[in-house]
VMD Tcl script that draws the C-alpha trace (Angstrom):
set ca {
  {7.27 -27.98 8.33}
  {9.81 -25.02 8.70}
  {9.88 -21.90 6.16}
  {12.37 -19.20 6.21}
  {10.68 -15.81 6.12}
  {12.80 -12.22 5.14}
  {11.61 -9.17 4.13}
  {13.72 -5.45 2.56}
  {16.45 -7.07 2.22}
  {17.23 -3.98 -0.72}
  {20.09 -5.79 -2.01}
  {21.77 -7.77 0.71}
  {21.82 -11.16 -0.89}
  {25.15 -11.91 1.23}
  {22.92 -12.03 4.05}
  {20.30 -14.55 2.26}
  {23.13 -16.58 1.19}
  {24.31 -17.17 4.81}
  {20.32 -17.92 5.99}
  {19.80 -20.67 2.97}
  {23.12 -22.10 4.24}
  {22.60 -22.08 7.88}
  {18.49 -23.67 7.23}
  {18.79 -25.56 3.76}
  {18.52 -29.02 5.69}
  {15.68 -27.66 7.51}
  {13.59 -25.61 5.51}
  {11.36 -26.32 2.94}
  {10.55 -23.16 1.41}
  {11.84 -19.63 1.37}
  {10.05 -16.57 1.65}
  {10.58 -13.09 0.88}
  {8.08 -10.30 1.82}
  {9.64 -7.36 -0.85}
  {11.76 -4.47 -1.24}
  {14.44 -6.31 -3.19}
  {12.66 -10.22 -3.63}
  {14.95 -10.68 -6.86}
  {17.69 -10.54 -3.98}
  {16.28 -13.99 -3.21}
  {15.51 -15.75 -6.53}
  {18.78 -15.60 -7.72}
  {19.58 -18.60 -5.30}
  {16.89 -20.69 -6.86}
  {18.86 -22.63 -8.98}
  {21.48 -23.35 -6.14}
  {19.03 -24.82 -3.62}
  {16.57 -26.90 -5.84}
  {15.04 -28.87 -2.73}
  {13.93 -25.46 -1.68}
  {10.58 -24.02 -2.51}
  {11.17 -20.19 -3.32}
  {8.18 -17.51 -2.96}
  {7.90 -13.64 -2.88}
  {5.85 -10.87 -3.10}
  {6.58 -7.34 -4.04}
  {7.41 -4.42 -1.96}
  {7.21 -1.16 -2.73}
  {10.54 -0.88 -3.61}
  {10.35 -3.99 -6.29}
  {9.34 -1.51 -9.10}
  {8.22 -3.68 -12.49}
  {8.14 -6.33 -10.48}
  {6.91 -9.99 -11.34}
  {6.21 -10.93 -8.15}
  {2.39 -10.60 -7.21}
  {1.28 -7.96 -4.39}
  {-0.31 -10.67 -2.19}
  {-0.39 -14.30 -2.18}
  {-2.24 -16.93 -0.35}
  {0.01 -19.92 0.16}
  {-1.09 -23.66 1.56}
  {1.39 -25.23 3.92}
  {1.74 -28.22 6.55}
  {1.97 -31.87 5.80}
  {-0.60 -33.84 8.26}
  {-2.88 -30.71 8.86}
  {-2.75 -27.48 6.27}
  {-2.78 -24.08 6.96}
  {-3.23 -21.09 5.17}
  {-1.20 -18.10 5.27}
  {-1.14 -14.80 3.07}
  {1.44 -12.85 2.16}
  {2.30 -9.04 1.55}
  {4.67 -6.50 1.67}
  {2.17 -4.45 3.85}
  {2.80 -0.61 2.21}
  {-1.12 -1.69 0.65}
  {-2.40 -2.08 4.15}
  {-0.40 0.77 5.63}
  {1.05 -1.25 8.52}
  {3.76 1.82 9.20}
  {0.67 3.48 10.69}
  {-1.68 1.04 12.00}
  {-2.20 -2.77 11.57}
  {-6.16 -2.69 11.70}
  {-6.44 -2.99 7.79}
  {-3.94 -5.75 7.79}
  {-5.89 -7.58 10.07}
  {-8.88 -6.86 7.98}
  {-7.56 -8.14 5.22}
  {-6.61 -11.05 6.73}
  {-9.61 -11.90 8.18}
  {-11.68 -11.53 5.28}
  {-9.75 -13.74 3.01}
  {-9.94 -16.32 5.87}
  {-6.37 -17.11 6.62}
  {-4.55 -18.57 9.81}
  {-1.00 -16.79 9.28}
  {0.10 -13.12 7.63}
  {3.13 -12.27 6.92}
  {4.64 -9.16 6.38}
  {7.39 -6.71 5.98}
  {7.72 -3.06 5.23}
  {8.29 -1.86 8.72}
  {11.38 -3.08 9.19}
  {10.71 -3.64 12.32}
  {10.32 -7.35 13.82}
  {6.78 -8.01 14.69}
  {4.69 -11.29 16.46}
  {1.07 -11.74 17.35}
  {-1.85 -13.60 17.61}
  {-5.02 -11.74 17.33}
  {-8.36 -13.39 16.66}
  {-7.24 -16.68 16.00}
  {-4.74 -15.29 13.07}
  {-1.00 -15.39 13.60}
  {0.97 -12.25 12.44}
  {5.01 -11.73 11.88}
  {7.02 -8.95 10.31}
  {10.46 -10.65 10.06}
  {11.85 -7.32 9.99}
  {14.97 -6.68 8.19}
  {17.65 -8.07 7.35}
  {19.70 -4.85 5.87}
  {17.83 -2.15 7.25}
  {16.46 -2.41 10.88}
  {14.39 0.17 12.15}
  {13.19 1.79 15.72}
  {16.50 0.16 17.74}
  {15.73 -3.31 16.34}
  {18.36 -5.26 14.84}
  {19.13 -7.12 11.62}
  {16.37 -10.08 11.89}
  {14.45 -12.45 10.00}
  {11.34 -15.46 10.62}
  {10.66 -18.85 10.94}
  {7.01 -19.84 10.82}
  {6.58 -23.14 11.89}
  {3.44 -25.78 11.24}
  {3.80 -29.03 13.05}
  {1.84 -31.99 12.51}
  {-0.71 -31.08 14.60}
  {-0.96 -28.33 12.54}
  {-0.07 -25.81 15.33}
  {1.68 -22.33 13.95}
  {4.48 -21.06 15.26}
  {6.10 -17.79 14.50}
  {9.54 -17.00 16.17}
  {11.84 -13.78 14.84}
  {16.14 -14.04 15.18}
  {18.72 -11.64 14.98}
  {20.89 -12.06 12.08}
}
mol new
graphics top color blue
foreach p $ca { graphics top sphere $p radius 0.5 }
foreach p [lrange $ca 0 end-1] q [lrange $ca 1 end] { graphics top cylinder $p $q radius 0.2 }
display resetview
């Protein structure tokens, strides 16, 4: 199982629309970490074999879209991964309450954005990405986004590419 991970996109949906093109065949859901998620659900009804999720950012003011969210994926062998923007867990200044978090709602992936900056660990059995972002890279990085990967053996995989 493939899924397509962005984050702060803040109103590049140009650049989503080129990802869902490029990875429609090969993804089976789409995620999108905040600061501008409605920039991805207004492909929803264009890709309907795609499985659309996001959280909000700090930037998504009003916003529908929950603050975290613990997902289920993997076909032969599930895994759990949660999802945040990461301005709740201050991840611009240190990822220890991230990991925290993480750890205490017993998850094997967490995703998240707000850095802008791409991101990829393992620490204590728990697999981390920032996709970074796709309008708005930070600290010399460039455009980017994820692909978190579960294969039937249920190994996670978590790669970052440039736009």
């Amino acid at each position: 199982m493939k899924i397509l991970v962005v984050s702060d996109s803040h109103g590049d949906s140009g650049t989503i629309r080129t990802l869902l093109d490029r990875y429609k065949h090969e993804v089976q859901t789409v995620i999108h970490l905040g600061d501008n998620a409605k920039d991805l659900m207004q492909f929803d009804s264009q890709y309907p074999t795609v499985n659309f999720v996001a959280v909000a950012g700090n930037g998504d003011y009003n916003s529908e879209f929950p603050s975290s969210r613990r997902l289920t994926i993997g076909n032969a062998v599930q895994r759990t991964v949660l999802l945040v923007h990461g301005h709740g867990q201050n991840v611009n200044m240190t990822l220890d309450r991230l990991m925290f978090f993480a750890r205490a709602t017993e998850v094997d992936a967490c995703l998240f954005g707000h850095t802008h900056m791409p991101f990829v660990c393992e620490h204590e059995s728990v697999f981390f990405m920032n996709p970074g972002s796709l309008s708005q890279p930070r600290g010399g990085s460039s455009a980017s986004y994820g692909i978190l990967s579960v294969d039937d053996d249920g190994k996670i995989t978590c790669e970052v590419h440039k736009v």
